[in-house]
mmCIF file of the C-alpha atoms, coordinates in Angstrom:
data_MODEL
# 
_entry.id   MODEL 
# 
loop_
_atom_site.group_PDB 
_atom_site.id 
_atom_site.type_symbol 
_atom_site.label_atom_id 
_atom_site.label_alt_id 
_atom_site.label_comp_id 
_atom_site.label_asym_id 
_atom_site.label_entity_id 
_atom_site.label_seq_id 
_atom_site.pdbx_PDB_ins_code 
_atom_site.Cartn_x 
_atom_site.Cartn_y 
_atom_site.Cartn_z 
_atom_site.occupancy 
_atom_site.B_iso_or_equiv 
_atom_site.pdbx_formal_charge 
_atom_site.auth_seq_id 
_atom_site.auth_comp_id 
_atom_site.auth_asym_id 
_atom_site.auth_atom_id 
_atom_site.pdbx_PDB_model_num 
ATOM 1  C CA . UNK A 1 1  ? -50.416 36.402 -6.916  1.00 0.00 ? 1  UNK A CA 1 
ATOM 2  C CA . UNK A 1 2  ? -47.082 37.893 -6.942  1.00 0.00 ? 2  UNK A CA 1 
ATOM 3  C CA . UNK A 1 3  ? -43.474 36.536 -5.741  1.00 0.00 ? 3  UNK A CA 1 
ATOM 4  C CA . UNK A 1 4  ? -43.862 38.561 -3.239  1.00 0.00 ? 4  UNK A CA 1 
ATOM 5  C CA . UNK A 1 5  ? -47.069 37.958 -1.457  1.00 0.00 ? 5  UNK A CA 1 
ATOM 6  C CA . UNK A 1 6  ? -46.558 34.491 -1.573  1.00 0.00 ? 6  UNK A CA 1 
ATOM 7  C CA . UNK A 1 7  ? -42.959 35.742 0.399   1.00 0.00 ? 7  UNK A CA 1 
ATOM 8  C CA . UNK A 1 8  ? -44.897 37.687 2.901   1.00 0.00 ? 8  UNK A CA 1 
ATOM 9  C CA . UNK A 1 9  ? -46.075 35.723 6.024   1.00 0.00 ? 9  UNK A CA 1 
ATOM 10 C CA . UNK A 1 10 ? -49.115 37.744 6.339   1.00 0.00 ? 10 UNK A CA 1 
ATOM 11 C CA . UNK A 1 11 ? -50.741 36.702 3.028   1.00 0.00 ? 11 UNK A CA 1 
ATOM 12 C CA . UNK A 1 12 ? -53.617 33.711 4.062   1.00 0.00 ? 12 UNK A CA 1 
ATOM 13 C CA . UNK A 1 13 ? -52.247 33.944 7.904   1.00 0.00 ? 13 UNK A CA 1 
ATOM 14 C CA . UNK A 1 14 ? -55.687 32.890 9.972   1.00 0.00 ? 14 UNK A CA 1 
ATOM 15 C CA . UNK A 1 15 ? -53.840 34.703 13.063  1.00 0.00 ? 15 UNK A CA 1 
ATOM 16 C CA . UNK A 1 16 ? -54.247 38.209 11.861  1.00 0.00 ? 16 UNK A CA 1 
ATOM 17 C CA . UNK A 1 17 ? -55.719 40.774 13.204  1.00 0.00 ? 17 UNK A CA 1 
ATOM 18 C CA . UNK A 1 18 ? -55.111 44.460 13.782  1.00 0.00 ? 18 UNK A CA 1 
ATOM 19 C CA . UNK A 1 19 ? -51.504 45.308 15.096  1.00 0.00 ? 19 UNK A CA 1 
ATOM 20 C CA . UNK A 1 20 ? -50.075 41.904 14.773  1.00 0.00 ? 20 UNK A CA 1 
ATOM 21 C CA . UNK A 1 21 ? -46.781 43.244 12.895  1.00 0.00 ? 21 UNK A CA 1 
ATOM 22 C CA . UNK A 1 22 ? -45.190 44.256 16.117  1.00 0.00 ? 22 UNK A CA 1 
ATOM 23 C CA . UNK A 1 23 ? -45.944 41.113 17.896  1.00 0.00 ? 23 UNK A CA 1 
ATOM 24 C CA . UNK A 1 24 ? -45.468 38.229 15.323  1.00 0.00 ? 24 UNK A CA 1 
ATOM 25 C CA . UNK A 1 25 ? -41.882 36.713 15.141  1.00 0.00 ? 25 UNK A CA 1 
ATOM 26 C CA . UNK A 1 26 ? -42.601 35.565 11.887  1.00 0.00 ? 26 UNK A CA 1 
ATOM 27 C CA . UNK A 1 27 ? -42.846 39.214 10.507  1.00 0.00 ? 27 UNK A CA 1 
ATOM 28 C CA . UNK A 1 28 ? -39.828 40.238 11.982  1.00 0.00 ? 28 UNK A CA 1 
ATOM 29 C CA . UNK A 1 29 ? -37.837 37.418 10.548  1.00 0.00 ? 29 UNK A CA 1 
ATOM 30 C CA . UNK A 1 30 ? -39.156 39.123 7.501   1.00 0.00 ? 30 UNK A CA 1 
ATOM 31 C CA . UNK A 1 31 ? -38.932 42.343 8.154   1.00 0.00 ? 31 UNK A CA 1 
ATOM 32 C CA . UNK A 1 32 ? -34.947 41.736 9.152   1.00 0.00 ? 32 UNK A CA 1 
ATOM 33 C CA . UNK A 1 33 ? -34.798 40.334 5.757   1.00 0.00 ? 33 UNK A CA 1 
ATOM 34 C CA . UNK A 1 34 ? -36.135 42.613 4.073   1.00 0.00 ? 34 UNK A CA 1 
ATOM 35 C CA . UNK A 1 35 ? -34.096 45.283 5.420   1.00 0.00 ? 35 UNK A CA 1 
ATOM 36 C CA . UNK A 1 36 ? -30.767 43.560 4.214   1.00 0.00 ? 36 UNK A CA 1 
ATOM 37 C CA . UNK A 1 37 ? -32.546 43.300 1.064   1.00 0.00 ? 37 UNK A CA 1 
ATOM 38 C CA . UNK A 1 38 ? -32.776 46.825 0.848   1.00 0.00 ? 38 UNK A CA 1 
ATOM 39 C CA . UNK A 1 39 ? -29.105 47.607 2.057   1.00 0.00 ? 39 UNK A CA 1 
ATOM 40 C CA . UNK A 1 40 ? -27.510 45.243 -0.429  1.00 0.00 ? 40 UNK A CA 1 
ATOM 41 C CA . UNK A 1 41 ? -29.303 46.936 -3.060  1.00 0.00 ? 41 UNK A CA 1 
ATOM 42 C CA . UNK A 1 42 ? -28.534 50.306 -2.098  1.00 0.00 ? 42 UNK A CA 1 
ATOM 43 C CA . UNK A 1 43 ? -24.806 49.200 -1.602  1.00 0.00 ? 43 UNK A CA 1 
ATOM 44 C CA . UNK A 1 44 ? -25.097 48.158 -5.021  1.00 0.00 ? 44 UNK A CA 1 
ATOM 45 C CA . UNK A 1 45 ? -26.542 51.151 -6.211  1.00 0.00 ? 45 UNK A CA 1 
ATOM 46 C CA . UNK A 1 46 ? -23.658 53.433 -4.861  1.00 0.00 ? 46 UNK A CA 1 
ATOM 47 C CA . UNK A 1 47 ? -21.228 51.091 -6.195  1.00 0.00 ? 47 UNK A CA 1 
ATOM 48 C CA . UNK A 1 48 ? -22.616 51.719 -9.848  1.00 0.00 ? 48 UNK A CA 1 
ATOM 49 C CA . UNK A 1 49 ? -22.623 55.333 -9.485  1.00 0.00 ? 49 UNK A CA 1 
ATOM 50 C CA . UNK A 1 50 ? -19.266 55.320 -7.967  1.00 0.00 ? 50 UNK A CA 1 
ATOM 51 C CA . UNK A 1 51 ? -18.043 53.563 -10.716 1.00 0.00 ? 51 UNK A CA 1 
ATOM 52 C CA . UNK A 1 52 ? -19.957 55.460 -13.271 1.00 0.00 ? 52 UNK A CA 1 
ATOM 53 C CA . UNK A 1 53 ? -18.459 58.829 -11.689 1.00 0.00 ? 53 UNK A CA 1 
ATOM 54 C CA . UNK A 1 54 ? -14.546 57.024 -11.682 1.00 0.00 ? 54 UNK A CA 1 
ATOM 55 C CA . UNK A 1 55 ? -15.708 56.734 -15.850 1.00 0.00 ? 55 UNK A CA 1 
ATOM 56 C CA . UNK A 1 56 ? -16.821 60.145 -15.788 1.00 0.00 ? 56 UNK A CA 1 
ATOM 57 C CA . UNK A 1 57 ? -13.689 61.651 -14.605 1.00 0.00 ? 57 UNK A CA 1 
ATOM 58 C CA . UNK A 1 58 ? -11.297 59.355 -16.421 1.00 0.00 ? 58 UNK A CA 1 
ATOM 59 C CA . UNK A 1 59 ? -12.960 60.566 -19.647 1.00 0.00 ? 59 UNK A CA 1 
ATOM 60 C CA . UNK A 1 60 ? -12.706 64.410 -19.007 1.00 0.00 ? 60 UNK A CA 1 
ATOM 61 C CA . UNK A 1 61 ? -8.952  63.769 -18.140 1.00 0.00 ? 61 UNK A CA 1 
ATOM 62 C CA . UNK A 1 62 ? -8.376  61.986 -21.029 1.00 0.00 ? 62 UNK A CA 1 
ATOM 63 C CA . UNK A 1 63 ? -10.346 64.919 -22.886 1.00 0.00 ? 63 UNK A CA 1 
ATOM 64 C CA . UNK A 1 64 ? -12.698 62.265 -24.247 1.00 0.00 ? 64 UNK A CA 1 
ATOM 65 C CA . UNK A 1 65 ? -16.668 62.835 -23.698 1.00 0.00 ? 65 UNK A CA 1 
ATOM 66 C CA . UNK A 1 66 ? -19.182 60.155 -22.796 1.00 0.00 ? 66 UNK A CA 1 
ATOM 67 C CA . UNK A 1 67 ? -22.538 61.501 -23.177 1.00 0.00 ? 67 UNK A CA 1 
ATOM 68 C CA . UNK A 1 68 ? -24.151 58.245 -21.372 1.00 0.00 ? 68 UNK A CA 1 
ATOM 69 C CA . UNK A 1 69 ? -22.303 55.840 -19.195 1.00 0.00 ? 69 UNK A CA 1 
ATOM 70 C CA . UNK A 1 70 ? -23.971 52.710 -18.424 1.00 0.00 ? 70 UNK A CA 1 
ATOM 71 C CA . UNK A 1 71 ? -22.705 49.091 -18.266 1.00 0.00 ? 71 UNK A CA 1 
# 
């Protein structure tokens, strides 16, 4: 069993039955968790690459070359 399913309130829930995602309040807790989750990371995400593309262009005004930029 993964982090995850143990996260999920779905996983061993004696309640379920087909449908129940719309109506339980205990997966939309989740599911509003989840979707921060997901917009942190992607804010992350475009953070990195904005940063990666500042490197980018500093390099090719400076006239140096960076073949890979990671950090």
């Amino acid at each position: 069993m993964t982090y995850r399913e143990r996260e999920i309130p779905c996983f061993g829930c004696n309640e379920r039955y087909i449908g129940c995602h719309g109506k339980c309040d205990r997966y939309a807790s989740y599911q509003a968790k989840r979707e921060e989750e997901k917009k942190r990371i992607f804010q992350e995400k475009e953070n990195m690459l904005a940063a990666k593309e500042n490197v980018r262009l500093w390099a090719k005004r400076s006239g140096k070359y960076l073949r890979n930029v990671y950090f």
